[in-house]
N, CA, C and O of each residue as an XYZ file, in Angstrom:
740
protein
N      13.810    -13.450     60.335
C      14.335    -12.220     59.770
C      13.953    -11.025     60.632
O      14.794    -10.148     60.833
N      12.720    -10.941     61.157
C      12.333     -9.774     61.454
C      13.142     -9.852     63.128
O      13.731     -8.951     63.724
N      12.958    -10.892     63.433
C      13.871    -10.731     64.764
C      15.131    -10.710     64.840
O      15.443    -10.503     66.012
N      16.192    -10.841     64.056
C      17.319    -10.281     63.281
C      17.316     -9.037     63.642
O      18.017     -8.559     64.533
N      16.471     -8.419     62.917
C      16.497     -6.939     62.493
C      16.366     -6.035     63.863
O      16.874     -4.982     64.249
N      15.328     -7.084     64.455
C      14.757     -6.110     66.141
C      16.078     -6.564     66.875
O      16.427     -5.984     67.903
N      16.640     -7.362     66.468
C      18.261     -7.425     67.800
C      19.001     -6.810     67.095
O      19.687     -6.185     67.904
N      19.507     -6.425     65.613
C      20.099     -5.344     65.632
C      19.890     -3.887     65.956
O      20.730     -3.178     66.509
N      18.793     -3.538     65.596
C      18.482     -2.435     66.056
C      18.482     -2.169     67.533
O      18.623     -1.014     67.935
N      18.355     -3.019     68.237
C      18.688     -2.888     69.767
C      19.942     -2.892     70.012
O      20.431     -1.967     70.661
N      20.859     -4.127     69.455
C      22.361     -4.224     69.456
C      22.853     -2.082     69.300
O      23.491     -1.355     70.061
N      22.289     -1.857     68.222
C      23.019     -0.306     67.662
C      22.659      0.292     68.713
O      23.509      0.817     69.433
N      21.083      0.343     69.073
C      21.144      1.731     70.044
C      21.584      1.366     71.438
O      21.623      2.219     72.325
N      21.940      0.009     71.656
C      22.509     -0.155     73.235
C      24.014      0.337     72.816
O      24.638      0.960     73.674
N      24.575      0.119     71.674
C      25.615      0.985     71.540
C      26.002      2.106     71.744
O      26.828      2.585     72.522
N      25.121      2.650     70.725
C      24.969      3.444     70.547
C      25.082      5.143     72.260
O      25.590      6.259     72.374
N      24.295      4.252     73.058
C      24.243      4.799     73.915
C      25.230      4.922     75.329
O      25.182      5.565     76.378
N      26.293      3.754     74.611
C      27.571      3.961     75.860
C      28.669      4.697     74.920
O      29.783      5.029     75.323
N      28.090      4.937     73.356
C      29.842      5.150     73.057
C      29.348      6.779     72.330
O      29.938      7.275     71.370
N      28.103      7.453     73.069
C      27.688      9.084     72.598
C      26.991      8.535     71.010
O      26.422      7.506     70.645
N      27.337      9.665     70.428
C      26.430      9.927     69.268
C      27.394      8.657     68.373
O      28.619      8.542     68.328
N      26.477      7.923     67.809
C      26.456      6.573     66.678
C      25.827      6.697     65.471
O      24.953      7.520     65.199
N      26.433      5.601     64.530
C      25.836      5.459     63.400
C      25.540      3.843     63.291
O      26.364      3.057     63.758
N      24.160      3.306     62.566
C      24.233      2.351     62.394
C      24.535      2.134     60.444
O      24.331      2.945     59.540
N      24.945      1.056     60.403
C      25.107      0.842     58.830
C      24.713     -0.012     58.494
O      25.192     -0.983     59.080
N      23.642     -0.371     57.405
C      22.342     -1.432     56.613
C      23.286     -1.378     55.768
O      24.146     -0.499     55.714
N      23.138     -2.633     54.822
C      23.729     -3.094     53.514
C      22.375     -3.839     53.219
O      22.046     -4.922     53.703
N      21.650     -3.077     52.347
C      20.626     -3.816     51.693
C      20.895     -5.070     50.673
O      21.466     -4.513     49.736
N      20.801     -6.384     50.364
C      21.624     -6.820     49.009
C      19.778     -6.527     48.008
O      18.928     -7.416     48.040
N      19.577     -5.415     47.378
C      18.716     -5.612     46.117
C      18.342     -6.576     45.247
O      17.297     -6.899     44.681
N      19.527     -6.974     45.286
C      20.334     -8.523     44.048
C      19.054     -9.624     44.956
O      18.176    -10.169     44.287
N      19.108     -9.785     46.200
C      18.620    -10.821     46.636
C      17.157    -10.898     46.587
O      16.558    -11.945     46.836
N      16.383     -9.442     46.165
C      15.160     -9.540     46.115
C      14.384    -10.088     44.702
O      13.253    -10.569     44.635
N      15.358     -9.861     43.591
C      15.242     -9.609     42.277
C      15.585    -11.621     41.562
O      14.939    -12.425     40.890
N      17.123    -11.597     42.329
C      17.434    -12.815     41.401
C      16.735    -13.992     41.320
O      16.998    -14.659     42.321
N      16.031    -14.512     40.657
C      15.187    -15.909     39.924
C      13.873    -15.119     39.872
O      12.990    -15.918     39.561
N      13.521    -14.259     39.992
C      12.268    -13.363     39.610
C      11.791    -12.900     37.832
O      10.715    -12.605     37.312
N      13.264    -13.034     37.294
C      13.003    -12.398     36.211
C      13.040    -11.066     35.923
O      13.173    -10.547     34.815
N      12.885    -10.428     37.222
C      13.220     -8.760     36.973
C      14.352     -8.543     37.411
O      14.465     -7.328     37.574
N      15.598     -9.273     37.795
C      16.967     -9.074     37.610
C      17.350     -8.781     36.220
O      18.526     -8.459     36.048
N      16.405     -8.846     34.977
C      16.915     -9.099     33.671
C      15.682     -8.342     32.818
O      14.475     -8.561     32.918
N      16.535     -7.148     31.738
C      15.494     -6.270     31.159
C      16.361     -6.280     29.670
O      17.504     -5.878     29.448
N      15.450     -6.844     28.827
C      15.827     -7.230     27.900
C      15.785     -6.018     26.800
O      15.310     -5.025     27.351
N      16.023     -5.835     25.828
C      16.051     -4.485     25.102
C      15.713     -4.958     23.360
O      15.988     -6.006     22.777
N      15.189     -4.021     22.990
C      15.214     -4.569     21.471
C      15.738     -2.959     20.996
O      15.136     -2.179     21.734
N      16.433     -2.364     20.252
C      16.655     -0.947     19.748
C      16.264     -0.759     18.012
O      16.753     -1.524     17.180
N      15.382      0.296     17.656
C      15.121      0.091     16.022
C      16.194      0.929     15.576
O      16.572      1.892     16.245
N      16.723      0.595     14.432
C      17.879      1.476     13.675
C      17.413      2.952     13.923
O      16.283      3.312     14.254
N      18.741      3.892     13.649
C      18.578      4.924     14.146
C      18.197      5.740     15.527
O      18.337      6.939     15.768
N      17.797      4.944     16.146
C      16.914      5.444     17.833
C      17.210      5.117     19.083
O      17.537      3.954     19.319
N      17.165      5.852     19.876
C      17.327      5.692     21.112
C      15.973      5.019     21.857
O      14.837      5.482     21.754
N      16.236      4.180     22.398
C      14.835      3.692     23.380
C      15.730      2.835     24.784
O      16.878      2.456     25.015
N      14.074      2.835     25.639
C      14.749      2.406     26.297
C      13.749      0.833     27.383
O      12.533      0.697     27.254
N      14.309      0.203     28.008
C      12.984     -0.937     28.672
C      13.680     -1.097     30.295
O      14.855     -0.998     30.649
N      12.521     -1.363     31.032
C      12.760     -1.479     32.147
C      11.753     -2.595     33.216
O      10.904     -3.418     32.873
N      12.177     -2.279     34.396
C      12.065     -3.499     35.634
C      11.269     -2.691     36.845
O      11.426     -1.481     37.013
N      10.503     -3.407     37.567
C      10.001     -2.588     38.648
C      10.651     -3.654     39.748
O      11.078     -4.789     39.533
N      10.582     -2.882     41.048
C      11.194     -3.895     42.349
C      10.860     -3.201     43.811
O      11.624     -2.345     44.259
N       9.876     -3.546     44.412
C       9.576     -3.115     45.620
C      10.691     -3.849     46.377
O      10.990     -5.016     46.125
N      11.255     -3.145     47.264
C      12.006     -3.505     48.553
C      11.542     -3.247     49.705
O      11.165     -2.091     49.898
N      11.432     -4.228     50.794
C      10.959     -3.858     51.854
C      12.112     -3.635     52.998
O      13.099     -4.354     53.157
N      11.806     -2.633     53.653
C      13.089     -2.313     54.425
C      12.935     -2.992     56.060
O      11.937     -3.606     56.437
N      13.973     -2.764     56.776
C      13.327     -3.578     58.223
C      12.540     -2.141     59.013
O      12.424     -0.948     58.733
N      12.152     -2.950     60.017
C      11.288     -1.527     60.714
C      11.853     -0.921     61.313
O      13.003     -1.307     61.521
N      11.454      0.243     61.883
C      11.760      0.927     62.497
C      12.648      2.118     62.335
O      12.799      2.872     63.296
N      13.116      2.298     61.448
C      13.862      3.309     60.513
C      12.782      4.787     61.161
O      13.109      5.234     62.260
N      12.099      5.155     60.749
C      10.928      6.181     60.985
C      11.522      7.136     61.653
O      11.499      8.235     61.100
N      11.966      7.077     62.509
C      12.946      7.770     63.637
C      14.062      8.459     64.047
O      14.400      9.328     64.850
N      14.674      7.468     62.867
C      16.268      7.842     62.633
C      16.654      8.698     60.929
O      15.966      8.593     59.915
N      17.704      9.356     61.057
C      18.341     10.106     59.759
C      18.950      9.676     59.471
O      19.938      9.296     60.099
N      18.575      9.413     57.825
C      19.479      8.776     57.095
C      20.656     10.190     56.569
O      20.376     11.310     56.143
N      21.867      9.603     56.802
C      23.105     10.556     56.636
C      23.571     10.398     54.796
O      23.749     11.218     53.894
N      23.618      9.224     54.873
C      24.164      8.922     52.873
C      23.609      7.363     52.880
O      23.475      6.562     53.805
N      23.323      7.261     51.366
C      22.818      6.066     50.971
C      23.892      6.056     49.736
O      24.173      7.071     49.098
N      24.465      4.734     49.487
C      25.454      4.808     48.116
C      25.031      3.105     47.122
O      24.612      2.251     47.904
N      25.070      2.843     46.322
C      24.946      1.781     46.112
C      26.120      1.423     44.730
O      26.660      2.130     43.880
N      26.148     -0.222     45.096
C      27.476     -0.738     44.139
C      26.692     -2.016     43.753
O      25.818     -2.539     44.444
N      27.099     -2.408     42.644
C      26.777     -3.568     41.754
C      28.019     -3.419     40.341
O      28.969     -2.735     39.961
N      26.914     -4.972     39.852
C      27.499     -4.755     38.689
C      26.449     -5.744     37.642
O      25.743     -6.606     38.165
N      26.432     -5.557     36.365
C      25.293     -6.007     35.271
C      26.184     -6.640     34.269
O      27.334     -6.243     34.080
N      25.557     -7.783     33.529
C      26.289     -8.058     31.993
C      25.514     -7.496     31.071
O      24.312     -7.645     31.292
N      25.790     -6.904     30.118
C      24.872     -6.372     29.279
C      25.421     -7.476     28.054
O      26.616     -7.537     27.767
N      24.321     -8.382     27.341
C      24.347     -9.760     26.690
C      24.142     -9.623     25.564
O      23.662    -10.599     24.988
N      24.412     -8.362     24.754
C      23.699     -8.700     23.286
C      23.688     -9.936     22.248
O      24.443    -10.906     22.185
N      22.815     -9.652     21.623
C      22.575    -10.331     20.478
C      23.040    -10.045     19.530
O      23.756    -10.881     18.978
N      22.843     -8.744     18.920
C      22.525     -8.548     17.654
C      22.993     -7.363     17.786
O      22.843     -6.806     18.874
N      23.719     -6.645     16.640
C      23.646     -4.868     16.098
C      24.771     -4.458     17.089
O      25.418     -5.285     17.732
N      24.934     -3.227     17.155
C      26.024     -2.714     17.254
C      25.133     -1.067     18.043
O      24.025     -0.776     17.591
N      25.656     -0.317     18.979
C      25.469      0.762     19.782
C      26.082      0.568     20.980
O      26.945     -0.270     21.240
N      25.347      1.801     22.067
C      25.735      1.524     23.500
C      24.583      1.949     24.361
O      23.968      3.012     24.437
N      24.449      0.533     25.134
C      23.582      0.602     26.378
C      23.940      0.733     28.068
O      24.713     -0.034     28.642
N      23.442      1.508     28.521
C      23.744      2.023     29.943
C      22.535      1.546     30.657
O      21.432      1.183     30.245
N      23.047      1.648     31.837
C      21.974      1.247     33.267
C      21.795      2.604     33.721
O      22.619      3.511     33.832
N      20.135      2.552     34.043
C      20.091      3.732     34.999
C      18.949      3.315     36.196
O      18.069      2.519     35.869
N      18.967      3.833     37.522
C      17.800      3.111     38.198
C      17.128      4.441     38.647
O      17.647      5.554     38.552
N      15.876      4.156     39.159
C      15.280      5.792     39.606
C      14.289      4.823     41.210
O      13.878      3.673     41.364
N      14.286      5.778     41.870
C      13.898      5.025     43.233
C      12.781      6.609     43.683
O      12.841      7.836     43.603
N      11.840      5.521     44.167
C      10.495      6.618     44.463
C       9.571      5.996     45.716
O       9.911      5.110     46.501
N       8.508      6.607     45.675
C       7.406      5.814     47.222
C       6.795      4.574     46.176
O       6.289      3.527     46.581
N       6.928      4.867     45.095
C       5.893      4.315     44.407
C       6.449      3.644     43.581
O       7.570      4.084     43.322
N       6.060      2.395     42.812
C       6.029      1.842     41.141
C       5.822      3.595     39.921
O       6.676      4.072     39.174
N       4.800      3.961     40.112
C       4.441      5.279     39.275
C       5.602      5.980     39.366
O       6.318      6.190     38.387
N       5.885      6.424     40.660
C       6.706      7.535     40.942
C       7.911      7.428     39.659
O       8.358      8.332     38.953
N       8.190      6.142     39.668
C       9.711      5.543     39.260
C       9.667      6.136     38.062
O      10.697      6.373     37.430
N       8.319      6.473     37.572
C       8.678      6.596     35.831
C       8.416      7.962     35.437
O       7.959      8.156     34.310
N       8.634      8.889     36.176
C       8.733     10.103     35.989
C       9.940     10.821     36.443
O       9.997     11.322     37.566
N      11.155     10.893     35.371
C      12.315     11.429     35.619
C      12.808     12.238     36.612
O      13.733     12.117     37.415
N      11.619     13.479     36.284
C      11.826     14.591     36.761
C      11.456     14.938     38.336
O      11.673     16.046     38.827
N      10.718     13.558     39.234
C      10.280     13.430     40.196
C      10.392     12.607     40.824
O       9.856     12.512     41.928
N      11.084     11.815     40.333
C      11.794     10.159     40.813
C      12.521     11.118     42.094
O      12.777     12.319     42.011
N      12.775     10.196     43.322
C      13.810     10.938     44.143
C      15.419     10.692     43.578
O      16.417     11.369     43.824
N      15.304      9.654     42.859
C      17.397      9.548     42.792
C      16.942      8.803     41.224
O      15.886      8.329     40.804
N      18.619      9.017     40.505
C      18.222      8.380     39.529
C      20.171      8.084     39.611
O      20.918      8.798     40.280
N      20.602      6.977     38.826
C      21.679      6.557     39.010
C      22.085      6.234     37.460
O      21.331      5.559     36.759
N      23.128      6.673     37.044
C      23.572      6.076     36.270
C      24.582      5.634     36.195
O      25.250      5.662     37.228
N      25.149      5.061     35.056
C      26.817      4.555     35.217
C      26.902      4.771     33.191
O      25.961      4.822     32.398
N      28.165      4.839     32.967
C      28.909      5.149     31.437
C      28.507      4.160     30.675
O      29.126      3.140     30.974
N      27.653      3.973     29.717
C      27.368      3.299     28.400
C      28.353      2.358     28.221
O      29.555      2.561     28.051
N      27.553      0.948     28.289
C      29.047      0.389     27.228
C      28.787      0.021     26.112
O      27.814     -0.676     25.824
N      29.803      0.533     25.169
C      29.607     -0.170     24.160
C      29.272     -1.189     23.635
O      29.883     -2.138     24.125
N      28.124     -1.661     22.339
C      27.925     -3.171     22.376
C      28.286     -3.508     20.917
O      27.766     -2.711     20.137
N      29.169     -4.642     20.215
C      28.879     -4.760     18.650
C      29.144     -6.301     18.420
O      30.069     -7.075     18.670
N      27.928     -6.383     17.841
C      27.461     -7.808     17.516
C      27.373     -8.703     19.346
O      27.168     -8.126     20.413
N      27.639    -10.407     19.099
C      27.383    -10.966     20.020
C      27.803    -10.820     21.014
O      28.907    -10.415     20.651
N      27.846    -10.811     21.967
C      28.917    -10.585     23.294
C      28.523    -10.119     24.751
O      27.618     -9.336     25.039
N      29.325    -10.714     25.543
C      28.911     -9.757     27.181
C      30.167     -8.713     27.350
O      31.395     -8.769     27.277
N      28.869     -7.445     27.694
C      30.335     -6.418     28.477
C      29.570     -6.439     29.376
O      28.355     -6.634     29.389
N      30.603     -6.141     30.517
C      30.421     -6.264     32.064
C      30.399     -4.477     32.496
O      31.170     -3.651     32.007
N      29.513     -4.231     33.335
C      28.861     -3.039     33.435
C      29.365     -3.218     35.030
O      29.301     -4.293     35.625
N      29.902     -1.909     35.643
C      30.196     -1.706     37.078
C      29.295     -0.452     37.786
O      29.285      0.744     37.497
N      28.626     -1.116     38.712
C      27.585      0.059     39.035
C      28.080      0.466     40.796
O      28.075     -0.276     41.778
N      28.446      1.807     40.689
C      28.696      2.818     41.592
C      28.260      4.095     41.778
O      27.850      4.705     40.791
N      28.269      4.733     43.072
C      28.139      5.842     43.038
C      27.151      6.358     44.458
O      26.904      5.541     45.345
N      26.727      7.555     44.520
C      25.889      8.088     46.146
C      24.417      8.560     45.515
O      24.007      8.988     44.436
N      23.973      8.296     46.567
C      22.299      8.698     45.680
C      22.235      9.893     46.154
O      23.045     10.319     46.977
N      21.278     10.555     45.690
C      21.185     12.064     46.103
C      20.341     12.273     46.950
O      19.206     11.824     47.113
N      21.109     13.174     47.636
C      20.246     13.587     49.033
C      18.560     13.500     49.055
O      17.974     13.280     50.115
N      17.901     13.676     47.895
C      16.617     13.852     47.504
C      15.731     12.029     48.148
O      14.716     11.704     48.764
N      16.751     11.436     47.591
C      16.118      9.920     48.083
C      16.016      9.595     49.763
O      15.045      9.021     50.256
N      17.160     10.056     50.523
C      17.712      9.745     51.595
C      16.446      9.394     52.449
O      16.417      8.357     53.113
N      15.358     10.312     52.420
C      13.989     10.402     53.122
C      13.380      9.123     52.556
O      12.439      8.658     53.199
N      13.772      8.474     51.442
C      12.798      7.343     51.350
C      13.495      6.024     52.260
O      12.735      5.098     52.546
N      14.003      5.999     52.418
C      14.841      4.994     53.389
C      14.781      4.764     54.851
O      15.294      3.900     55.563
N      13.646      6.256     55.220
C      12.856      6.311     56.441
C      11.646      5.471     56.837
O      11.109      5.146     57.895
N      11.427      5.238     55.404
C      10.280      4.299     55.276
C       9.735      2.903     55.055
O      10.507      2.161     54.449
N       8.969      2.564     55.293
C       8.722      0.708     55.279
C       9.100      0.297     54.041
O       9.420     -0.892     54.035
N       9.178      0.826     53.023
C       9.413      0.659     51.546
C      10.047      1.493     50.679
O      10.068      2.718     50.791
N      10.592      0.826     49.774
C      10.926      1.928     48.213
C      10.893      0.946     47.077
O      10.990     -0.263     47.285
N      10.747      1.501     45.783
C      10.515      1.440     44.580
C      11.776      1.377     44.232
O      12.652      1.641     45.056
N      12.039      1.051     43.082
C      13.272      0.875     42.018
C      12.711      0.600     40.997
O      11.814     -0.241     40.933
N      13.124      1.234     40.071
C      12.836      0.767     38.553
C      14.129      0.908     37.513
O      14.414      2.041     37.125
N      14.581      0.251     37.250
C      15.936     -0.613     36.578
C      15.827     -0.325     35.273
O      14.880     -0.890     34.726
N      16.542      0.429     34.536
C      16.465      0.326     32.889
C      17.959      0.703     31.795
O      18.860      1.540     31.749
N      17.429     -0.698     30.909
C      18.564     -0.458     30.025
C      18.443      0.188     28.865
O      18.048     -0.355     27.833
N      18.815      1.525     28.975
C      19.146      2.644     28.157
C      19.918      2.863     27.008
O      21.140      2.850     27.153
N      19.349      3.100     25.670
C      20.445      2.071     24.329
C      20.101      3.008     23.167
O      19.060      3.554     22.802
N      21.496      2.990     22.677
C      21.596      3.802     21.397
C      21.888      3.038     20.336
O      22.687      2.102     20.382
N      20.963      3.561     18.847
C      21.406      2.464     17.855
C      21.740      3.551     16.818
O      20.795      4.230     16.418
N      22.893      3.782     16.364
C      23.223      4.385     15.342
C      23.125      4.296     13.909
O      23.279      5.163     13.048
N      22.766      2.765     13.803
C      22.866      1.655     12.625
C      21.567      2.614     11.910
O      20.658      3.214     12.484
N      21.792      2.529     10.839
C      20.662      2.893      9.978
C      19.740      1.355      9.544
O      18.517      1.227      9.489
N      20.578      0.536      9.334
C      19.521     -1.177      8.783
C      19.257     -1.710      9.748
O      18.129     -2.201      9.792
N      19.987     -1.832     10.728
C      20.000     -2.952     11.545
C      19.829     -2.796     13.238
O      20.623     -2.076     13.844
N      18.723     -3.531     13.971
C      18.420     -3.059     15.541
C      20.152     -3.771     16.352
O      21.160     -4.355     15.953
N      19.658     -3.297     17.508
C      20.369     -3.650     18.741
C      18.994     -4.417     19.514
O      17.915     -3.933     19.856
N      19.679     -6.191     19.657
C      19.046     -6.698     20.505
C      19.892     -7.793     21.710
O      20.902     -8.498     21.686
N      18.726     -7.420     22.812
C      19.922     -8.390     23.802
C      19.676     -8.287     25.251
O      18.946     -9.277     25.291
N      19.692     -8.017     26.065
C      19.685     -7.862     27.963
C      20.581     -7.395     28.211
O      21.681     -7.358     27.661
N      20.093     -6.875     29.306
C      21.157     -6.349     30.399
C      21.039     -7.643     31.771
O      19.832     -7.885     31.762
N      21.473     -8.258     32.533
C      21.636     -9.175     33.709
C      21.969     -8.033     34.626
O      23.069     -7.485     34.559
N      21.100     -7.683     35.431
C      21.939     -8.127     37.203
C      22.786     -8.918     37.748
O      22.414    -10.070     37.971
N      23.903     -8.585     38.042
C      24.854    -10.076     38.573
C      25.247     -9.513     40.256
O      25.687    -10.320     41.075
N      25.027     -8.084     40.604
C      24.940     -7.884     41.779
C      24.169     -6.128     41.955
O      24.071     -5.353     41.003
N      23.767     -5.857     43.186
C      23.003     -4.777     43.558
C      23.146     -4.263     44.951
O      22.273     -4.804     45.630
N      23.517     -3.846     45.320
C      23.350     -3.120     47.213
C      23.488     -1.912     47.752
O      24.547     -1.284     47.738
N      22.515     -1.550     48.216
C      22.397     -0.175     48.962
C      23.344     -0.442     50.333
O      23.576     -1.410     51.058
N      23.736      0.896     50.276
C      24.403      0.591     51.743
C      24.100      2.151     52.537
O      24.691      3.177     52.199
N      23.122      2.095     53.585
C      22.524      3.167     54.481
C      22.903      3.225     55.771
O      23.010      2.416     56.692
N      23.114      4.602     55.585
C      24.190      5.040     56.681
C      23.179      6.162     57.520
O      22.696      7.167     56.998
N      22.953      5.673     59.159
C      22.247      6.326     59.763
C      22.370      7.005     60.831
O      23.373      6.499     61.335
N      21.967      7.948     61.634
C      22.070      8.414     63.075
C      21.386      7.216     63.805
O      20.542      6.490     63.281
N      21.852      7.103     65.069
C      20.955      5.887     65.680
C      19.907      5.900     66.273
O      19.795      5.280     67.330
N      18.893      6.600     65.744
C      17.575      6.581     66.561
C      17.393      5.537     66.330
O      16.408      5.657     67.058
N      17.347      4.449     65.989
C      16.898      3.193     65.448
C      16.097      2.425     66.461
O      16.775      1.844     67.308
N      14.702      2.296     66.554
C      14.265      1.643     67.750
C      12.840      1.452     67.557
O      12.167      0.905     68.430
């Protein structure tokens, strides 16, 4: 793997350097760090009336050498089943990405936080959740680095006055895709 990574990064900037100013482009797959781990999957229980919410931690390690180069946009696409069980509301995905595990769980200081539109859930069933969108410039700097954080959570409303909302959300796919100047070396 790691020698993969050192011939692409050479591949880009030998490019890089006959065809002027370049970009290289990473497609992280997330999905691949997570799936048979168990933290592809954040299960939820909701008490009548309330909003709550449960979540996943996920260190990613990035390849080296990034340090150097600017990251221009980071965007990421997936998609989740959200599996209930039981009760009736709507649960959404949201992820927050930081230096840290800690970082992740402070809203207001997380570098990116992602969401996608609630889906509705009532009684047994899978709805299929589509995850899109650009992270915010605020994260871009973590992607400079040997690592980042993710913390994954399914976000759920129970309107029911008797009765909870119970059930998971699945990961069924995840990927960053980082878009860089080519210092890469």
């Amino acid at each position: 793997m790691k020698s993969t990574v050192t011939a692409l990064a050479f591949a880009a900037a030998f490019l890089s350097v006959g065809c002027g100013r370049g970009h290289a482009i990473f497609n992280v797959d997330v999905y691949s760090f997570m799936v048979g781990t168990g933290k592809d999957t954040v299960p939820y229980a909701i008490a009548p009336n309330t909003t709550d919410s449960a979540s996943t931690f996920q260190q990613i390690h990035l390849p080296p050498g990034f340090g150097s180069s600017i990251v221009e946009s980071a965007t990421i696409a997936g998609g989740a089943d959200v599996r209930n069980t039981t009760g009736a509301g709507a649960i959404g995905f949201r992820m927050y990405i930081a230096a840290d595990s800690a970082g992740t769980l402070d809203s207001a200081t997380a570098f990116a936080f992602v969401g996608v539109s609630d889906a509705t859930v009532t009684g047994p069933g899978v709805t299929p959740v589509i995850i899109a969108g650009g992270l915010t410039p605020a994260v871009l700097d973590r992607f400079t680095k040997e690592d980042v954080w993710i913390r994954i959570v399914a976000r759920g409303r129970n309107t029911d006055l008797l009765n909870p909302v119970i059930g998971k959300m699945v990961l069924t796919s995840l990927m960053f895709r980082v878009v860089m100047q080519d210092n890469i070396l």
